[in-house]
Every structure is written in C-alpha cells, then in structure tokens.
C-alpha positions, 0 to 999 in steps of 0.5 A: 276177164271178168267185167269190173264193177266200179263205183264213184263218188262225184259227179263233177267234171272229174268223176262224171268224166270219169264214169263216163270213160269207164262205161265205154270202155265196158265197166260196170259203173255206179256214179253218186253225188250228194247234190247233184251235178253242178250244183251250188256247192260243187267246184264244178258248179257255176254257169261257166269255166275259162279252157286254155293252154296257157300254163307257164313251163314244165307241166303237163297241163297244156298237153292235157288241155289239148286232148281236153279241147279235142275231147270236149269239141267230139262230145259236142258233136255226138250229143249235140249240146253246145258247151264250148263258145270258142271266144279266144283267150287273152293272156296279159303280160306284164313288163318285167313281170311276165316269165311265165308267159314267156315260159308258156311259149315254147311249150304252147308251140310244142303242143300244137296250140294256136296262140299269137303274141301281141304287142301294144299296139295291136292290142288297142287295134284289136280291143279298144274298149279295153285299157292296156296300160302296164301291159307290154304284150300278150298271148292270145289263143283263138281257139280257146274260150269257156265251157257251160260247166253246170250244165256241161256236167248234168249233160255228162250225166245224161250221157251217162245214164243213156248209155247205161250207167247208174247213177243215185242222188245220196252222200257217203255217211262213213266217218273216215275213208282212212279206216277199215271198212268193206262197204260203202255207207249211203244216205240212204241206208244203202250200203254199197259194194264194188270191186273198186272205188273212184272218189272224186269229191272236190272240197269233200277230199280231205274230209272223207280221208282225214289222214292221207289227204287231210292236209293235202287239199285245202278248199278255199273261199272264191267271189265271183261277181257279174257287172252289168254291161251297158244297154245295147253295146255288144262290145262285153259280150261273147263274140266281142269280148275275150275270156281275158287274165291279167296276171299282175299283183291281184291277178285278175281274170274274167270272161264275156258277158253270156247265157243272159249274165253279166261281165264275169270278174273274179281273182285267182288270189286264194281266199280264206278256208270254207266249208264246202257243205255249211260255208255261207255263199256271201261275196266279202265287200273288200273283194266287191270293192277290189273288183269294181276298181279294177273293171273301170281301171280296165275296161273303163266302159265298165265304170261304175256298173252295176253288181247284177250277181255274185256267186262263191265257189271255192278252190281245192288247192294241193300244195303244189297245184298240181292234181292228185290222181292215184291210189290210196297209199293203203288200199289198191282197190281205192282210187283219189282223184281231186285237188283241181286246184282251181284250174281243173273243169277244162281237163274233166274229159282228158282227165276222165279218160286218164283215170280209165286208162289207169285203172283198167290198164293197172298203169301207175299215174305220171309222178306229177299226180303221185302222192309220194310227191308230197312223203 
C-alpha cells in the first residue's frame, strides 16, 4: 500500500497531536501554522491548561481524558520534558446544585479514575487558606492537575520534526474551503498537494469553511487574570494549591501560582464573540472586577491582591460542546478536527491519536463527533 501523503493545518494541541500520530504510524505528513505553535492567538496558547476527568455523565470526555493523562505521562518520559505538574484538582460541589458532580461519579469509577469525595470538614482540614462556605462537598483527583500547554505544543513540534515531519510557518490564502479547489494556497505563494488534508485551525474553523461550519463553531472572548500572591507564603503555589473549579452561578475555576506567575482565575461563563486574528487581547473591567470579588471571598488571603497579568484567549464553542471530528460533508479526502469547546488541550495526544486511527484505518468517527448531529 502506498504511503499517504497528508498535509494539516494547525499546529495546536489537536493538529500538532495529530501530525505527530500519523508520523508514527508511517505518514508522509506536512504540518503548517500561520503563528506558530501556541502563540498568542491560538486556544492552545497561554502558559497553561487544567487536565481532569470530571465531566458530568453520558460523555466520552473522562474515558478519553485517561488515554490523554496516560499519553501525555509516555511523552514526558520519552522526551524528557516536564509537562504535566500532577497538583490534583479540586471540583466544588454546591448544595442543591451539584448533579453534575454526582453524574460525574459513577463514571469516574468506571473509568478508573482516582478521585475521593470530600466533605465539609475535610476540606478545611485539608486546605485552610481556602473558604468553603456554600460548598457541601467535593471531588477531588490526585492525579490530575495542569499541562505547560504553549510550550507543551512547540515541544510536540520538536518531536515532530526530529523524527522527520515537515512543518512551515505560512496561512492558508484560499477564500472559502467550501468551494471547489485542487490545491492548497499558501502565504507564501506555495501551493500545496496532499492525498488528504487535516484542518485543525481552532477559532479559524468557521472562517476557512463558512457553509458547512460557519455557524457551527462559535469563538469566544475569554479574561484570564494573574494575582499576586503574598510574599513568601507558599500556600497559592503548586505543591500547596490545587488546580480548583467552583461550579456555582459565574463558575469559577483557576490553578496554582507557577513558572513565575500569578494565582491563575478565569470564568467559564462564555464571552462575547471575537475575532481570533484582529480582536484587541484586552481584559474587560466588569470581568477584572468579578474576579477580584471572587478570590478575596474565596481565598480571603488573596484580598486585594495585585493584578501581575492578564491574557485573552478565547473558546471555540460548538452547539453542543461537543467536538467535531469528521470529514467534509463534500469532500472525503478533508478531515475537520476542532470545536474544542473550551475543554480541548487535555485530550491533544488522545484526540491526535483518534484522527489517526480514523484515517488510516477509514473507520467513521463516534456519533458525538459526527456533524450529522447537527442536520
């Protein structure tokens, strides 16, 4: 059988996670970025990424996240790069407003994930400096925590290149995707040819294919802010401090300070749309405002701390938060792999190894993944 020739668009943690896997599995592969991987601009950019299985009931997401914690752990090992700081992770329950923690159980169990439930009392046991009034009880993984994702994604690229991928810095210039085209068109003035295409472009989905994904995968403007932590108290600090979600009406999550930043606080509440390409990265003073309210309710060390850095990433929500992964609804040699949803860098390696499987193997996608979901 003749060796494929695959070229994909995206080197963020779904498309460099993919290339990677087909290159493995003896693809000839050609991976391309406008920017780089994780840079700014990109969902997978940032400093870093919360991994978990904590995910409420009847969804795939907990399975995969183990394969993707497992996947992740053998890379660290082969490479030799720390990616994965194993802080635990924190799920706060709410009284009377925690089904889908209670969802989330049985299937934690069944996945195999370590978790422990946590009462009141052994949550002030355990983590003093944080204050858990409203909070009736709490999942908590040990072996979960967060991911480097900027430079788990330029390490991916190494590995890729290294073991004999090729990858160029260039955009795709053609129009619409939708339409009829042979080849690709690079910023470059290159035009590309491949027996099949991966597009992994994040926020840029719905632009590069306005009519099948258009109103599909909607990106979002997402504040992150960084507070200072007070001098010489380790108590916010990875190794203390677990990655930690408050699902209550704002939704809340964060994670440890660490690599030399701040105390990490965003909200999961979806944000206005943006423009992943010209959208000015500032922080919106309603949710600077919101975040500091909620650090010295929570962690009331943290009062009035100072705002060391913001950063705006943004979502690429699908209806359903569900991801798509399938092929153009015209085209069988075009594979769409996006709509992360906000929840998508954990499962980069699980995910990439999936599209491979898919491809290679010409299988059909799980139904979650379909885009006849949404016909």
């Amino acid at each position: 059988m003749r060796t494929p020739s695959i070229a994909i668009i995206g080197a963020g943690a779904f498309g460099g996670w993919t290339a990677l896997h087909l290159l493995r599995r003896g693809a000839k592969v050609q991976l391309f970025d406008a920017w780089g991987p994780g840079n700014s601009r990109a969902s997978s950019g940032g400093e870093t990424r919360i991994i978990r299985g904590t995910y409420g009931g009847d969804q795939p997401y907990t399975r995969m996240a183990v394969r993707a914690l497992r996947l992740w752990r053998d890379y660290e090992q082969g490479s030799g790069h720390k990616l994965l700081h194993r802080t635990g992770v924190l799920w706060m329950a709410r009284a009377g407003d925690d089904l889908f923690e209670r969802d989330s159980l049985p299937v934690l169990t069944e996945a195999g994930v370590p978790f422990e439930q946590l009462g009141p009392a052994e949550l002030r046991r355990r983590w003093p400096h944080i204050n858990f009034d409203g909070v009736n009880w709490a999942i908590f993984e040990p072996e979960s925590g967060f991911l480097t994702a900027r430079v788990a994604c330029q390490r991916v690229l190494e590995t890729f290149i290294a073991e004999g991928g090729e990858y160029r810095q260039a955009s795709v210039v053609n129009d619409s995707l939708d339409d009829t085209w042979e080849d690709l068109s690079l910023s470059d003035d290159s035009q590309v040819a491949a027996d099949l295409y991966v597009f992994a472009c994040g926020p840029w989905m719905g632009k590069l294919f306005p009519h099948s994904l258009g109103s599909l995968i909607r990106p979002t403007k997402q504040d992150v802010l960084f507070f200072g932590t007070p001098a010489g108290d380790t108590r916010f600090t990875a190794g203390e401090c677990p990655v930690w979600a408050d699902h209550g009406d704002r939704f809340f999550y964060g994670m440890p300070a660490n690599r030399g930043h701040g105390f990490k606080i965003a909200s999961d509440v979806r944000g206005p749309a943006f423009d992943p390409t010209r959208g000015e990265r500032v922080v919106g003073d309603e949710n600077l405002q919101a975040a500091r309210d909620y650090v010295g309710y929570r962690f009331p060390a943290l009062k009035d701390a100072p705002l060391l850095e913001t950063r705006v990433c943004q979502y690429e929500d699908t209806p359903d938060a569900h991801f798509i992964v399938d092929r153009h609804p015209e085209r069988e040699n075009v594979w769409l792999v996006g709509g992360g949803s906000g929840h998508g860098f954990k499962h980069g390696p699980a995910l990439g190894e999936l599209v491979a499987e898919l491809i290679l193997e010409q299988r059909k996608p799980e139904p979650w993944f379909q885009l006849a979901r949404f016909r």
